[in-house]
TORZA-876023 format. One line per 4 residues: number of its first residue (from 1); their letters; for each residue x, y, z of N, C-alpha, C, CB. Coordinates in steps of 0.02 Angstrom, whole numbers, always signed. Glycine has a CB too. Example, Ala and Ser with C-alpha at 12.3 -4.5 7.8 and 13.67 -1.06 7.14 Angstrom:
1	as	+660,-284,+390,+615,-225,+390,+660,-165,+390,+565,-224,+452 ~ +642,-112,+354,+684,-53,+357,+645,+2,+394,+704,-30,+286
This chain:
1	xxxx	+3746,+2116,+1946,+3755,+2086,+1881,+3782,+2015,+1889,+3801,+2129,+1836 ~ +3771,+1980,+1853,+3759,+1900,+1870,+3819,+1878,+1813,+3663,+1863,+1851 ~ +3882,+1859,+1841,+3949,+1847,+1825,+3945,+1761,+1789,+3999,+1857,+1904 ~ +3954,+1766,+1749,+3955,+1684,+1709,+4005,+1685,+1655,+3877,+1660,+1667
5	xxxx	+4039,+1617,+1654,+4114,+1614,+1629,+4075,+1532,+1575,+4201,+1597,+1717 ~ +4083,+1574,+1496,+4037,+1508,+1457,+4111,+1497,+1439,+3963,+1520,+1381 ~ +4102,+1423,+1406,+4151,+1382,+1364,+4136,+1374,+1292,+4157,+1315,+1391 ~ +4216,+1355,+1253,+4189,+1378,+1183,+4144,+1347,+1166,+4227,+1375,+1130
9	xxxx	+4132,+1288,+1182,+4090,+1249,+1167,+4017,+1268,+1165,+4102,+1205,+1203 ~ +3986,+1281,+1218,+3936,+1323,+1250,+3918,+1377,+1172,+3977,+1369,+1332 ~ +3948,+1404,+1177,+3936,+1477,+1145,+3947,+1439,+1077,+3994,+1552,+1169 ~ +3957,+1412,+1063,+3937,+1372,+989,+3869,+1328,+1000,+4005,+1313,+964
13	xxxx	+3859,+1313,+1039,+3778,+1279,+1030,+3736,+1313,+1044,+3757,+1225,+1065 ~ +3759,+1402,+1086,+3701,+1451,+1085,+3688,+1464,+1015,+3715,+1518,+1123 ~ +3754,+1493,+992,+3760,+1505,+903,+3700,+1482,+862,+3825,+1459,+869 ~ +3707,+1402,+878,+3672,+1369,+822,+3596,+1359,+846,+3709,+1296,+801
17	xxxx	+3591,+1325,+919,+3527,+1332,+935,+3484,+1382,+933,+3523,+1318,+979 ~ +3514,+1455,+915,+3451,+1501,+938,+3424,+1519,+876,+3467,+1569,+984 ~ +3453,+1471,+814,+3398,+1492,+758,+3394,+1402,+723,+3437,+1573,+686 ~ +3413,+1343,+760,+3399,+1298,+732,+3336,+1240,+779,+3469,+1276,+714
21	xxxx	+3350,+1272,+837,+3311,+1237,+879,+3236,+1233,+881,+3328,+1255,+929 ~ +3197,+1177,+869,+3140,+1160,+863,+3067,+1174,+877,+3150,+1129,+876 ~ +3096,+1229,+954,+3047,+1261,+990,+3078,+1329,+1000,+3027,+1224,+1056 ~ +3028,+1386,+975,+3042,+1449,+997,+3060,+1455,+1068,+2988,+1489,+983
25	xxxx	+3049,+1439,+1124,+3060,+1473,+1206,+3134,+1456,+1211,+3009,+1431,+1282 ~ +3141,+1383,+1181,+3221,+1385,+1170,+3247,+1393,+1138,+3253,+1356,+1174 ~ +3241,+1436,+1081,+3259,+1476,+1037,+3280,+1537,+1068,+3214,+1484,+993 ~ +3252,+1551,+1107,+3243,+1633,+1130,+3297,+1635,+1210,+3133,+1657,+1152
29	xxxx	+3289,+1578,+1228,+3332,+1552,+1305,+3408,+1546,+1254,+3295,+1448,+1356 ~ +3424,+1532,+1209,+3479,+1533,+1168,+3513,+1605,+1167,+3458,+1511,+1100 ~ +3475,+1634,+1131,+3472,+1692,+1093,+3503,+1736,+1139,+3404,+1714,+1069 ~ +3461,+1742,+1230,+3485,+1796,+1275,+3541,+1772,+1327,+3424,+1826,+1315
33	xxxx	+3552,+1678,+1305,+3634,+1676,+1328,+3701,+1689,+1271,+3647,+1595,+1358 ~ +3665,+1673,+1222,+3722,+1721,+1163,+3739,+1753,+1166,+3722,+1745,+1116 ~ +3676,+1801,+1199,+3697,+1886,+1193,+3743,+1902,+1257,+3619,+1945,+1196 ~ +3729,+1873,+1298,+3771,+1878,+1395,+3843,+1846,+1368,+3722,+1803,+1485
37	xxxx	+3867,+1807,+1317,+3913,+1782,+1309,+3985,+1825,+1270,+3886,+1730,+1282 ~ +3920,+1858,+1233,+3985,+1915,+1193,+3992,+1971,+1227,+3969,+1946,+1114 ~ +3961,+1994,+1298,+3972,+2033,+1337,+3926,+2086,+1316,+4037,+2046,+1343 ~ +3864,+2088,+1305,+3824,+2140,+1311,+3787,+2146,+1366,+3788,+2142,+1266
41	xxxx	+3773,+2204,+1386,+3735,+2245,+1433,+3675,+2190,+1464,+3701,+2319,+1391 ~ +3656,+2186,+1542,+3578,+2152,+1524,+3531,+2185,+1511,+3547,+2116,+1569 ~ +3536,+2259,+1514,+3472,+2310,+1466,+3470,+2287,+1401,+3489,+2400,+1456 ~ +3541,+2271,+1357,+3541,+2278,+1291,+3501,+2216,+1268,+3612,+2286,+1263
45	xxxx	+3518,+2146,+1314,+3516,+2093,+1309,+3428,+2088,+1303,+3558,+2060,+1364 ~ +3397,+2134,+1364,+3341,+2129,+1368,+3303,+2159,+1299,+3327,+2156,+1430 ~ +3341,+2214,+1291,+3290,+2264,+1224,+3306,+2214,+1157,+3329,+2372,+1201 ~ +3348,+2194,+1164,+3367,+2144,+1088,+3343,+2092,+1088,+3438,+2122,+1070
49	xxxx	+3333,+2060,+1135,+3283,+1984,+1144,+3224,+1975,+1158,+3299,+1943,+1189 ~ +3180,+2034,+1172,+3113,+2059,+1178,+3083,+2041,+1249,+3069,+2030,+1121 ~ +3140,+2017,+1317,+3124,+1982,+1387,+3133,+2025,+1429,+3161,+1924,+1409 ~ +3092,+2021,+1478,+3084,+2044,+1541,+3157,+2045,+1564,+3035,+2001,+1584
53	xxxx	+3185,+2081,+1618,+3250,+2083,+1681,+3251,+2018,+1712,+3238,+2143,+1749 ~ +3185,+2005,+1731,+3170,+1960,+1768,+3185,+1878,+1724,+3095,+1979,+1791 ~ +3153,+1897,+1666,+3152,+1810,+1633,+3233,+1806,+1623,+3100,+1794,+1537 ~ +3262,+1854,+1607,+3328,+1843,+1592,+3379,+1823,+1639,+3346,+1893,+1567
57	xxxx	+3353,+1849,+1716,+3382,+1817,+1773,+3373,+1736,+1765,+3346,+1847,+1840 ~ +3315,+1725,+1770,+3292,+1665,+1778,+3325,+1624,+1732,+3225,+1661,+1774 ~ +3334,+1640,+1646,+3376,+1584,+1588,+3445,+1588,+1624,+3383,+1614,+1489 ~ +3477,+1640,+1665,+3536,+1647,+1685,+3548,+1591,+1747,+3545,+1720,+1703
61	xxxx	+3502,+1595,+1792,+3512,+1537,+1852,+3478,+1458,+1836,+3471,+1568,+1926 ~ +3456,+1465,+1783,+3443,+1420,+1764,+3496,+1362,+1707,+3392,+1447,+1747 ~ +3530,+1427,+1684,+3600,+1388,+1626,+3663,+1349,+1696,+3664,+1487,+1558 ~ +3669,+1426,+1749,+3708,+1412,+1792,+3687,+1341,+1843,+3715,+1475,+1824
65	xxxx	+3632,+1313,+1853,+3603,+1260,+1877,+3617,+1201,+1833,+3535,+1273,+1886 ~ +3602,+1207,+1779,+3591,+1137,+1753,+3640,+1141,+1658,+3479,+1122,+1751 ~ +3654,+1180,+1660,+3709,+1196,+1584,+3643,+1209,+1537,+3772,+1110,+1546 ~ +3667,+1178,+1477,+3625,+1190,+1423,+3542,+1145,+1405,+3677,+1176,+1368
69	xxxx	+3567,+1089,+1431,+3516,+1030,+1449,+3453,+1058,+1491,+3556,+969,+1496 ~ +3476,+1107,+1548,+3409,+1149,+1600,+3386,+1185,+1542,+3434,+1212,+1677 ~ +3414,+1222,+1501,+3381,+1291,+1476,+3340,+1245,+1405,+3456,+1370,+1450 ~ +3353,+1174,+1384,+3311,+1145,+1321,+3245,+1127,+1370,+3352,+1066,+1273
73	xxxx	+3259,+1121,+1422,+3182,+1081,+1456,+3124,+1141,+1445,+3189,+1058,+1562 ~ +3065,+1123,+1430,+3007,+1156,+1441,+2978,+1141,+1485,+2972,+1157,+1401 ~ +2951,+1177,+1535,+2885,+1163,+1598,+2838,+1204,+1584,+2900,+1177,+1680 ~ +2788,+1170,+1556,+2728,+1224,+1554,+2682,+1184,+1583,+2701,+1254,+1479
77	xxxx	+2649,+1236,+1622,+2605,+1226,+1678,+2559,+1188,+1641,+2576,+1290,+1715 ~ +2507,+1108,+1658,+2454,+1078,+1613,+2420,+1056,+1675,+2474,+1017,+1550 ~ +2368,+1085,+1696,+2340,+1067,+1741,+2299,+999,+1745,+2313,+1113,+1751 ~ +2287,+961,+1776,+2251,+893,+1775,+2178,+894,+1821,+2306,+833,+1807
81	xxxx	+2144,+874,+1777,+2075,+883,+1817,+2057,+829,+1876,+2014,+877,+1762 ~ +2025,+843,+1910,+2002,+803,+1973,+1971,+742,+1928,+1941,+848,+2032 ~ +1939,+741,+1869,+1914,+686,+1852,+1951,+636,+1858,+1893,+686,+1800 ~ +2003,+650,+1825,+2071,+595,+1803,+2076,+525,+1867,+2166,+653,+1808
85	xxxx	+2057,+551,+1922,+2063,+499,+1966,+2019,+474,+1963,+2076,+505,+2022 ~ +1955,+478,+1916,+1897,+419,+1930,+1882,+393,+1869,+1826,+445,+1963 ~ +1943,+415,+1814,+1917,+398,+1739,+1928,+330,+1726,+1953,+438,+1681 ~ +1911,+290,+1762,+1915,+209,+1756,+1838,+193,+1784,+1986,+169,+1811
89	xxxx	+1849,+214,+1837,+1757,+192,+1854,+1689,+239,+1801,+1737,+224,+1961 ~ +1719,+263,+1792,+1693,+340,+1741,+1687,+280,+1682,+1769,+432,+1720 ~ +1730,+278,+1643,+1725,+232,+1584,+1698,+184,+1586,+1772,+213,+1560 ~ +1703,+146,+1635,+1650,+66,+1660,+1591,+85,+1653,+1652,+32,+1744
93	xxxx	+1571,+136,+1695,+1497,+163,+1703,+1456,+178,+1634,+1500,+234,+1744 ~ +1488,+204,+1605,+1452,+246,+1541,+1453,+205,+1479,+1493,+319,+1522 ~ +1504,+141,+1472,+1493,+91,+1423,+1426,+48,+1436,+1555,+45,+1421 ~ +1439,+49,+1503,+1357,-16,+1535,+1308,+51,+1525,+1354,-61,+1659
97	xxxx	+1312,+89,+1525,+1257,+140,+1537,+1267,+199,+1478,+1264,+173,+1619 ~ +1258,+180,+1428,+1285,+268,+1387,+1232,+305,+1381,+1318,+271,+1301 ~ +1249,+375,+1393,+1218,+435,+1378,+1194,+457,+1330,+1242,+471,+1386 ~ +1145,+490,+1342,+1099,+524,+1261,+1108,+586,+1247,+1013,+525,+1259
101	xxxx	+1142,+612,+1292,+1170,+691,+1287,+1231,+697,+1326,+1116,+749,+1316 ~ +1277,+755,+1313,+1333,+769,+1358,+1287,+800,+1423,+1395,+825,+1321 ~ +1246,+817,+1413,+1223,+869,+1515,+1200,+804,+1533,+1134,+958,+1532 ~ +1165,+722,+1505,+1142,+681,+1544,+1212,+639,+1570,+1085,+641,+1506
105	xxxx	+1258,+657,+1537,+1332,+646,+1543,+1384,+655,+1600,+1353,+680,+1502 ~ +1367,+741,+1610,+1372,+758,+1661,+1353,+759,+1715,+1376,+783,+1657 ~ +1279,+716,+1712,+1255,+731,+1766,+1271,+637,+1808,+1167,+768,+1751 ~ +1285,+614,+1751,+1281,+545,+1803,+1356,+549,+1830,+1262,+457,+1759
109	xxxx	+1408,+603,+1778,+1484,+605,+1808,+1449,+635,+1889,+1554,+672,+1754 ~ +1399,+672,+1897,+1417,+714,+1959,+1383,+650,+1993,+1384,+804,+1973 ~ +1345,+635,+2005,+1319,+570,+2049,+1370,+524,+2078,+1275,+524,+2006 ~ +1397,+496,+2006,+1458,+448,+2027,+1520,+497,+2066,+1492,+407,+1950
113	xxxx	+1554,+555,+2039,+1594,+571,+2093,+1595,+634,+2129,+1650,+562,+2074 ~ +1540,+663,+2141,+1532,+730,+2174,+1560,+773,+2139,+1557,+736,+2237 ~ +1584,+772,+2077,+1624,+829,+2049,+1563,+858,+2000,+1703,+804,+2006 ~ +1550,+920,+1992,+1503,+953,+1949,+1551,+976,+1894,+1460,+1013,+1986
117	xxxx	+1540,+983,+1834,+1581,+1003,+1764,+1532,+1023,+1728,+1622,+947,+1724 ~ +1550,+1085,+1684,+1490,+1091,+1633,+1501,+1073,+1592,+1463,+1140,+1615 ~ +1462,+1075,+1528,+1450,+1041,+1461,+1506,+1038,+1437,+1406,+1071,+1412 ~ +1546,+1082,+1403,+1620,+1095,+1380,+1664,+1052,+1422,+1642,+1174,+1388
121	xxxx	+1665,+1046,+1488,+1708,+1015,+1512,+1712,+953,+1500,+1709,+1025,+1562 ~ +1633,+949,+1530,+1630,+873,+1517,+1648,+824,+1449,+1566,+861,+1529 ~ +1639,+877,+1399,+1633,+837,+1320,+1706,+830,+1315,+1594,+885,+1243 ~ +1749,+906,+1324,+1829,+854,+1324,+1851,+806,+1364,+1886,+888,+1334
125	xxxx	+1812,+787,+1427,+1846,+748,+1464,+1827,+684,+1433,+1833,+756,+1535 ~ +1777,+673,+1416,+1759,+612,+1389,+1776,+602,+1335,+1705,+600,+1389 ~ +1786,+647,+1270,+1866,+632,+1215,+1909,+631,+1237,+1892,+674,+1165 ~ +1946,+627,+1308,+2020,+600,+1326,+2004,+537,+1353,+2065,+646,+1382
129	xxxx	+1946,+534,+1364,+1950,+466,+1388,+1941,+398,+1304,+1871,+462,+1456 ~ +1905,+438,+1258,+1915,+388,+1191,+1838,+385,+1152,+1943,+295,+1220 ~ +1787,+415,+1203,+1719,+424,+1186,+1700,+460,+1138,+1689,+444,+1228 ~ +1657,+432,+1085,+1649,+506,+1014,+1577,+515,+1009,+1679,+483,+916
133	xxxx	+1550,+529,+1012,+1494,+562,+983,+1456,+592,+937,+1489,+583,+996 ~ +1394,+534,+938,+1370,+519,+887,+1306,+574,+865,+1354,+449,+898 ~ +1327,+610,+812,+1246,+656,+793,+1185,+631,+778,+1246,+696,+735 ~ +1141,+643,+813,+1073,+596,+804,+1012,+629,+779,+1049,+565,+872
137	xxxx	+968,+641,+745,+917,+677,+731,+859,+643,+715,+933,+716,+688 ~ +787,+670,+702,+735,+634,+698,+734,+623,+616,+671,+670,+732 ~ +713,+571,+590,+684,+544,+540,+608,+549,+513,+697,+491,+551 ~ +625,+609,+466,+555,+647,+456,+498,+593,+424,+567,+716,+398
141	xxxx	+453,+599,+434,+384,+527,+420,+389,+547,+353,+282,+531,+460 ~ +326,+514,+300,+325,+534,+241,+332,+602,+222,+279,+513,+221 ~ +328,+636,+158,+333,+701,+188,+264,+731,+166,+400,+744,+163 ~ +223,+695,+123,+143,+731,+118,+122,+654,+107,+119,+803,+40
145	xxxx	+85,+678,+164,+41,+596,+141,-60,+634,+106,+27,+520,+264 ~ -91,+590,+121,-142,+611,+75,-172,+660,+92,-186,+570,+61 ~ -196,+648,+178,-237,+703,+215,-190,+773,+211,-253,+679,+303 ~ -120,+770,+219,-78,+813,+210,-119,+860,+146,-5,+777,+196
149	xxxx	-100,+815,+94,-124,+873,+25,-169,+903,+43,-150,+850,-47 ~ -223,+881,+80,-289,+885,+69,-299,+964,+81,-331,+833,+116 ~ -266,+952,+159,-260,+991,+194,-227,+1080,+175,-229,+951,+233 ~ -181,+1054,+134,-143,+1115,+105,-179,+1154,+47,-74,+1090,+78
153	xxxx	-227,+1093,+2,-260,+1121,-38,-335,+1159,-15,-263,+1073,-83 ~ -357,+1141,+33,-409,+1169,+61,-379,+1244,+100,-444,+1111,+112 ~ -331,+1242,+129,-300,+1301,+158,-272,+1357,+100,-240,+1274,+206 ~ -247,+1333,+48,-246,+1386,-25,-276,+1416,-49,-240,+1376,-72
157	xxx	-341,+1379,-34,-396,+1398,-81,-433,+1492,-79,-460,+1337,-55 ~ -453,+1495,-139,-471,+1565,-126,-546,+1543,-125,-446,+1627,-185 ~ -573,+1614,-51,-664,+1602,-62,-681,+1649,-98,-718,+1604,+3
């Protein structure tokens, strides 16, 4: 059991943070040092705060590391795509050269940097880069011209 000695202080900004704070995870990182503070169980701590043994270790060595300031930080994993390192020559390329589709899109991304991406990928990568896309469709000709009628009325006809 993991021995921690809070100050009044402390236990007044769990108080208030764990129902005023801006983001639920630290809402909830509040909530299960509140509860370690008035001396409950870490079963109880766990069944009343809805966390794993484990996460609760972790808000625990984590308050003891860095005070209250460690347990407001969020790290959530945001992975960065391999593009990101070529989205400058990427953007040069495709202003001198723009695309008529996202797959003709993708395909000159794979030329220029060996990286293959499919459609989806590609279309957000190129809205982070600032690119929008434009809906294009054909422009229907007249819509009955004469031979047209002609045609429709000879095909109606009863023999």
């Amino acid at each position: 059991m993991i021995q921690i000695k809070f100050t009044e202080k402390d236990i007044e900004v769990f108080q208030y943070e764990r129902f005023h704070h801006p983001h639920p995870h630290v809402m909830r990182k509040m909530e299960v040092l509140f509860l370690k503070s008035i001396g409950l169980s870490h079963a109880m701590i766990c069944l009343i705060a809805g966390v794993s043994p484990n996460t609760m270790r972790t808000y625990f060595k984590d308050y003891l590391e860095g005070g209250i300031e460690k347990i407001k930080e969020l790290n959530f994993y945001r992975p960065k795509s391999f593009l990101t390192l070529f989205s400058s020559s990427i953007e040069a390329y495709l202003k001198d050269h723009p695309p008529l589709s996202i797959s003709q899109a993708a395909g000159m991304i794979e030329e220029l940097t060996g990286i293959k991406r499919g459609i989806t990928q590609t279309r957000q990568f190129l809205k982070s880069l600032g690119f929008s896309f434009r809906k294009v469709g054909a422009i229907p000709n007249k819509s009955l011209t004469d031979e047209k009628k002609t045609n429709n009325e000879i095909f109606w006809t009863k023999n």
